[in-house]
VEXROGU-84885 format. One record per residue: y, z, x of N, C-alpha, C in turn; residue in three letters; residue number from 1. Coordinates in nm, 2 decimals, always signed. Last residue first. Layout:
BEGIN
{site {Y; Z; X}; {Y; Z; X}; {Y; Z; X}; "ALA"; NUM},
...
***
This chain:
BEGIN
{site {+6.28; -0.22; -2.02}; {+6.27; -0.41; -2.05}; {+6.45; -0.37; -2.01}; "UNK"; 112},
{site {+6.15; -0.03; -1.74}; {+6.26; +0.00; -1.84}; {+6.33; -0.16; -1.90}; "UNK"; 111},
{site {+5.86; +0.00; -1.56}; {+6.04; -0.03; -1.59}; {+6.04; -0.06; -1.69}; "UNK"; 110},
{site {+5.67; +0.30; -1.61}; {+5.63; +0.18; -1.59}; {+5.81; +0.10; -1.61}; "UNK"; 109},
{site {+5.60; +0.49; -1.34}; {+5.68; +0.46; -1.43}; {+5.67; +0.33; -1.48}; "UNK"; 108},
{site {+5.45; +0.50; -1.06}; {+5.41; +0.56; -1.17}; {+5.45; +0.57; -1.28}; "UNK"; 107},
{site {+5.71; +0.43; -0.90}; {+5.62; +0.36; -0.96}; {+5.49; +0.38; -1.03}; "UNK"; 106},
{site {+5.99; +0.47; -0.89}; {+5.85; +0.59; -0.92}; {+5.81; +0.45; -0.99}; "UNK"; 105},
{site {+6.13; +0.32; -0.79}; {+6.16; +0.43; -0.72}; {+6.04; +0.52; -0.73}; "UNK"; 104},
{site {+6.05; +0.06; -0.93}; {+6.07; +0.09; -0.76}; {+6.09; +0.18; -0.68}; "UNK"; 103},
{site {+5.92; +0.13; -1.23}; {+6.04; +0.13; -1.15}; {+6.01; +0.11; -0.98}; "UNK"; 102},
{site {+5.72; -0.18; -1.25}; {+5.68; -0.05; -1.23}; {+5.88; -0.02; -1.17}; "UNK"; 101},
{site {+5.57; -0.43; -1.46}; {+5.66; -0.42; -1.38}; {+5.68; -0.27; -1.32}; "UNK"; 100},
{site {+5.24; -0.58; -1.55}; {+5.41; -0.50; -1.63}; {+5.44; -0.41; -1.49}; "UNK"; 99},
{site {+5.10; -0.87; -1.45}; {+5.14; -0.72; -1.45}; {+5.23; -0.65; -1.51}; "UNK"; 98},
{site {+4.95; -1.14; -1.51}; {+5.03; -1.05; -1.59}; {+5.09; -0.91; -1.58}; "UNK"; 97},
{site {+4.80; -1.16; -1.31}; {+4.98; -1.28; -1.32}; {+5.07; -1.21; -1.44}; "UNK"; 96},
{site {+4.71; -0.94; -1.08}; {+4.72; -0.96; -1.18}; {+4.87; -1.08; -1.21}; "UNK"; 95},
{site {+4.55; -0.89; -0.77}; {+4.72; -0.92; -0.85}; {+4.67; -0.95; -0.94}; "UNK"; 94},
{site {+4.32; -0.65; -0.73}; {+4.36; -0.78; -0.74}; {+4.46; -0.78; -0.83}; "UNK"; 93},
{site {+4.17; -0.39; -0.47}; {+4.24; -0.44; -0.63}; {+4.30; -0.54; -0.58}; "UNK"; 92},
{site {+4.00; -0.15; -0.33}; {+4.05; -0.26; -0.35}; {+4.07; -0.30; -0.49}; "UNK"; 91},
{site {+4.06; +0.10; -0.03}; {+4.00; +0.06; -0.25}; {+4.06; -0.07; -0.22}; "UNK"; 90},
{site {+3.85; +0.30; +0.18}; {+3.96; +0.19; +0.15}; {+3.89; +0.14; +0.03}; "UNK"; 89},
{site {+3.89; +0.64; +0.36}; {+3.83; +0.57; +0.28}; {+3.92; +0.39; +0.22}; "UNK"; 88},
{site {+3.84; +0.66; +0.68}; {+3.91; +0.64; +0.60}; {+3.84; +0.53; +0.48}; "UNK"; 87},
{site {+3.66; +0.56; +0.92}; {+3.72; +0.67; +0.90}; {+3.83; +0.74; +0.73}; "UNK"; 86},
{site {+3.64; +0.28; +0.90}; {+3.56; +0.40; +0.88}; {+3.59; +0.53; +0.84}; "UNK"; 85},
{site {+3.78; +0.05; +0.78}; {+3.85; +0.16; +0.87}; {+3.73; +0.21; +0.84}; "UNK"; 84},
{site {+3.58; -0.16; +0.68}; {+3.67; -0.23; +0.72}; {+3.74; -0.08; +0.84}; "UNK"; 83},
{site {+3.31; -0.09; +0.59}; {+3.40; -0.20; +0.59}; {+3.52; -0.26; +0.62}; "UNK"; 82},
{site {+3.29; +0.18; +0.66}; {+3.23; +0.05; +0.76}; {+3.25; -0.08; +0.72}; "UNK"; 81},
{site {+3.11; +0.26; +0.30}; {+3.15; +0.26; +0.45}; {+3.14; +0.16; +0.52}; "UNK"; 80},
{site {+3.20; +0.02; +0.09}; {+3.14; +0.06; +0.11}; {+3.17; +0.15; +0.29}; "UNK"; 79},
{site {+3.51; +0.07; -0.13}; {+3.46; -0.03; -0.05}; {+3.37; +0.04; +0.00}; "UNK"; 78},
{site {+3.61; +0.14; -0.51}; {+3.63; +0.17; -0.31}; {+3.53; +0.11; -0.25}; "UNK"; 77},
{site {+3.77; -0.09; -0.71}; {+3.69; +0.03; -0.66}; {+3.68; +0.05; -0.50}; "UNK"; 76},
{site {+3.92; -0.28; -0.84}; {+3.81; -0.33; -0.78}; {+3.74; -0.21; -0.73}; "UNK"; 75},
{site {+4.15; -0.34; -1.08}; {+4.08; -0.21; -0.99}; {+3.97; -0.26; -0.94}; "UNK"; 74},
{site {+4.39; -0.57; -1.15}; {+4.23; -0.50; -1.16}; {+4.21; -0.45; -1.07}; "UNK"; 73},
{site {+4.69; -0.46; -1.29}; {+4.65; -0.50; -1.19}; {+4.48; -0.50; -1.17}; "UNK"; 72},
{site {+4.87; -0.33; -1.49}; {+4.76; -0.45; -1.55}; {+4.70; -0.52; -1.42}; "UNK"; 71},
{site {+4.96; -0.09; -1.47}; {+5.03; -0.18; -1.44}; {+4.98; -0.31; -1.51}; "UNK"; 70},
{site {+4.78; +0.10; -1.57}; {+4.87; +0.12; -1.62}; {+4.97; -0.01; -1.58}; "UNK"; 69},
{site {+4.52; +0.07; -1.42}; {+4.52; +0.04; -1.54}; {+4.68; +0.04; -1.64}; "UNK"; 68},
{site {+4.65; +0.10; -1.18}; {+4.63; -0.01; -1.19}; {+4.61; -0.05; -1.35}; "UNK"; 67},
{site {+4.67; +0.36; -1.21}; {+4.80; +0.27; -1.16}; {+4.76; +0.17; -1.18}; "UNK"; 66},
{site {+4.42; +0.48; -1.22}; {+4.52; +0.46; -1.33}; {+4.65; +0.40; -1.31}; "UNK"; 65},
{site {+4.32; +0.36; -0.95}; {+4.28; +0.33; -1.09}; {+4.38; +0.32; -1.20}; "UNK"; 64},
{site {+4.50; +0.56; -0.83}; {+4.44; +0.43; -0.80}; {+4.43; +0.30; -0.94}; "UNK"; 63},
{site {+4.40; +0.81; -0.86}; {+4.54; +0.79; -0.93}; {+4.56; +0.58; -0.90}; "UNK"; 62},
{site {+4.13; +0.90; -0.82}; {+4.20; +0.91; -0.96}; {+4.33; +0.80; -0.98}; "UNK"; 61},
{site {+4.13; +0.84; -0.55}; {+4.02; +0.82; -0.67}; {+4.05; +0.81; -0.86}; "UNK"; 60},
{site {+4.33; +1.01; -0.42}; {+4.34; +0.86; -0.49}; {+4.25; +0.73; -0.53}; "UNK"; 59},
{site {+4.34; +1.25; -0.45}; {+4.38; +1.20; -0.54}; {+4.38; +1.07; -0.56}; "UNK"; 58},
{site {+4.28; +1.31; -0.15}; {+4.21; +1.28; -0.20}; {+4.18; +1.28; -0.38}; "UNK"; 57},
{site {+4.45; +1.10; +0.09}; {+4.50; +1.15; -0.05}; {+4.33; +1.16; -0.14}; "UNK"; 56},
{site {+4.38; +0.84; +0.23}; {+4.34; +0.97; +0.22}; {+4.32; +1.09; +0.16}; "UNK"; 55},
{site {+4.37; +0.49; +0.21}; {+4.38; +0.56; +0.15}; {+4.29; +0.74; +0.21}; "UNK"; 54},
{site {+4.41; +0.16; +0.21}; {+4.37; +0.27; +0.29}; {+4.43; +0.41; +0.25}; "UNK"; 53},
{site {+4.31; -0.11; -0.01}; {+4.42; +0.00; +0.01}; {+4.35; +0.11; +0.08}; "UNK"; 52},
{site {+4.40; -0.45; -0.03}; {+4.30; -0.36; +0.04}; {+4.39; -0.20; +0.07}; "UNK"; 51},
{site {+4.41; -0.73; -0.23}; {+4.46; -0.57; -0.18}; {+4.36; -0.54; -0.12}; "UNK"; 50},
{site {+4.42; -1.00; -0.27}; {+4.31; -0.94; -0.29}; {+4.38; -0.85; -0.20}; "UNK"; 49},
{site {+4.59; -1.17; -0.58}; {+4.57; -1.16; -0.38}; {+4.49; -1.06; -0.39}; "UNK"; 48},
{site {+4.64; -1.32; -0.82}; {+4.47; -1.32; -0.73}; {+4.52; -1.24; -0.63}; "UNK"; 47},
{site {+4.96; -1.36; -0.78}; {+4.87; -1.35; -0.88}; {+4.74; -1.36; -0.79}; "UNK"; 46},
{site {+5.10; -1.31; -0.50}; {+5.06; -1.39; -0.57}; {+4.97; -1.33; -0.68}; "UNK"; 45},
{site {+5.36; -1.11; -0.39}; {+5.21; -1.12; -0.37}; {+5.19; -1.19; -0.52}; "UNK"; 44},
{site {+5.61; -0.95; -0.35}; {+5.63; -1.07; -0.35}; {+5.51; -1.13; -0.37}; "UNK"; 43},
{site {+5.52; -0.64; -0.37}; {+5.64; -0.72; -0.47}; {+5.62; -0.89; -0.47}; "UNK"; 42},
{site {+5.34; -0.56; -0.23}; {+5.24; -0.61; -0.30}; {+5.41; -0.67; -0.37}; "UNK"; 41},
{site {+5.44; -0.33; -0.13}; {+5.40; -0.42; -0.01}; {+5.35; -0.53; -0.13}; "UNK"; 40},
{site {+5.58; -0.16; -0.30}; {+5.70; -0.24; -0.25}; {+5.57; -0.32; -0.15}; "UNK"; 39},
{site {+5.40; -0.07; -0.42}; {+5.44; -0.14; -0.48}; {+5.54; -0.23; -0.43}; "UNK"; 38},
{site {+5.25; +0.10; -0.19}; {+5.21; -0.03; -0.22}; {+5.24; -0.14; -0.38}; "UNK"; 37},
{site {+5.46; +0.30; -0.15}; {+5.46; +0.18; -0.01}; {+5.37; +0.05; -0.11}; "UNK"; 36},
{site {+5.42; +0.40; -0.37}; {+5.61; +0.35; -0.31}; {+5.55; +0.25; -0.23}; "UNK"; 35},
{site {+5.18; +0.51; -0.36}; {+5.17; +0.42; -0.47}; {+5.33; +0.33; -0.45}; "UNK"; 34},
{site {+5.24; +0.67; -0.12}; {+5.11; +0.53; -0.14}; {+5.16; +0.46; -0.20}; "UNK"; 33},
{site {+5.36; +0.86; -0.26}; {+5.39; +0.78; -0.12}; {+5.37; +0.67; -0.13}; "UNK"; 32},
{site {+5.18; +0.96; -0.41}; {+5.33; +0.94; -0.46}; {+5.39; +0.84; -0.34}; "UNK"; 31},
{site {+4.98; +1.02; -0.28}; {+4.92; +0.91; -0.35}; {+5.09; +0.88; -0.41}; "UNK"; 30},
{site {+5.04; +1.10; +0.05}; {+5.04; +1.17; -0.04}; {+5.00; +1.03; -0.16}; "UNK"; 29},
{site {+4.90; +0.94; +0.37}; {+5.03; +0.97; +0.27}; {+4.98; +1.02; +0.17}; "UNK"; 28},
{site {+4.72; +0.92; +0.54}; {+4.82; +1.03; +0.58}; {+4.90; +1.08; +0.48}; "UNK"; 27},
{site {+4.70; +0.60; +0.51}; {+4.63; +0.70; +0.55}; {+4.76; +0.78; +0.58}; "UNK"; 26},
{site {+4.77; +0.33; +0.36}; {+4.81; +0.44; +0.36}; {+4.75; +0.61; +0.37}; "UNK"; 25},
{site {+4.81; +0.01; +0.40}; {+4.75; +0.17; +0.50}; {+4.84; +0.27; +0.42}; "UNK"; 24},
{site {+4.73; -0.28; +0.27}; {+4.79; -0.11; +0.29}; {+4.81; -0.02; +0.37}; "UNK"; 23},
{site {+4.67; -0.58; +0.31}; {+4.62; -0.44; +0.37}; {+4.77; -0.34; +0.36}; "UNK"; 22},
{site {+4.63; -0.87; +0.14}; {+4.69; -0.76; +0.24}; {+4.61; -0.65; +0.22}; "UNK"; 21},
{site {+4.37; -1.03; +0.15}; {+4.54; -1.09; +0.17}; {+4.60; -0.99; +0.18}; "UNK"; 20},
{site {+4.10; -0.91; +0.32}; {+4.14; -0.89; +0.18}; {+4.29; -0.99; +0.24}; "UNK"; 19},
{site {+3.79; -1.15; +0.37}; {+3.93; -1.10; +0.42}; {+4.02; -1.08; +0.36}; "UNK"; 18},
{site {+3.52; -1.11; +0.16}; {+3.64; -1.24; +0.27}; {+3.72; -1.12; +0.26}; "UNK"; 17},
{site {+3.37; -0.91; -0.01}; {+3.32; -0.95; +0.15}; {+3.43; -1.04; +0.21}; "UNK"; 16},
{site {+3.47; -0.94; -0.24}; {+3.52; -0.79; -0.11}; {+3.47; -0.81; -0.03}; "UNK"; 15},
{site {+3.38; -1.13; -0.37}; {+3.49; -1.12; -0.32}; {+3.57; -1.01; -0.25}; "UNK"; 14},
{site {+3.10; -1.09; -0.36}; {+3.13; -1.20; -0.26}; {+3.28; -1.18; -0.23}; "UNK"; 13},
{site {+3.00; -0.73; -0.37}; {+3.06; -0.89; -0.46}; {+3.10; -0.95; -0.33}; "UNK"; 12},
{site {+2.72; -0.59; -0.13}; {+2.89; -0.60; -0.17}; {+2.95; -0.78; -0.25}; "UNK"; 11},
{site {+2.45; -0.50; -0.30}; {+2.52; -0.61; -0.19}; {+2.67; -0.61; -0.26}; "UNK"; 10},
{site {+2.33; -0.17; -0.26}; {+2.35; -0.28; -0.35}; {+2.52; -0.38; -0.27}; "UNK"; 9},
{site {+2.05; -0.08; +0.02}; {+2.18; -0.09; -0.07}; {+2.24; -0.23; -0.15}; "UNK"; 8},
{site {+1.71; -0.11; -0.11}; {+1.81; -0.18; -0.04}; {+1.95; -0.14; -0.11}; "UNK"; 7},
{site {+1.48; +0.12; -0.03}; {+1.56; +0.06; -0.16}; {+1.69; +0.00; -0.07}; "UNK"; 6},
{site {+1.19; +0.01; +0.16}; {+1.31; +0.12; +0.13}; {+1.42; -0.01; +0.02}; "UNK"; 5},
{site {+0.88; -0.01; +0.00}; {+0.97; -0.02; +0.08}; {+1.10; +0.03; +0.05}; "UNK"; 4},
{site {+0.52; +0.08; +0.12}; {+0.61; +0.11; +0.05}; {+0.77; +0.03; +0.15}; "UNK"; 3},
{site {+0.21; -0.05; +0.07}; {+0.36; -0.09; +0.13}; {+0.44; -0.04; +0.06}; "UNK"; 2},
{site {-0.12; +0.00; +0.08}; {+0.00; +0.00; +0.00}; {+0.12; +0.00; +0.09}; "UNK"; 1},
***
């Protein structure tokens, strides 16, 4: 009898290419984060494929709901060793439809 080991489950084809930007925000608070990666993502194409570096261990939670709150898709956190080891990294995709966030708290959504 042959036993065999359970194969981890294969990363989607689209978190395997090379995300179009990268975040870092290792170190920062998820209020931080969320300043730095509305202002890195302003000019970013509908599809671009984010990659967010992340320590904050709020930003399991607050990730998501930013995204769900903007209309951007949440793609979830990457497997170890994909890209920083050391740090955990999420990914999400531009949305063409996003609703707009103030600039200053982007946990707000702007004001029509």
């Amino acid at each position: 009898m042959t036993t065999t080991e359970p194969s981890a489950e294969p990363l989607p084809a689209e978190l395997r290419s090379e995300a179009d930007l990268t975040v870092d925000g290792a170190g920062l608070l998820c209020v931080t984060l969320l300043l730095k990666l509305r202002a890195a993502i302003g000019d970013a194409a509908p599809g671009t494929l984010v990659r967010v570096v992340a320590t904050d261990p709020a930003a399991p939670l607050d990730l998501p709901a930013w995204c769900h709150m903007t209309g951007h898709t949440y793609l979830g956190p990457l497997p170890s060793g994909t890209e920083q080891a050391e740090h955990t990294v999420y990914a999400l995709r531009i949305s063409a439809n996003a609703h707009a966030t103030r600039p200053d708290a982007p946990w707000h959504t702007a004001l029509p």
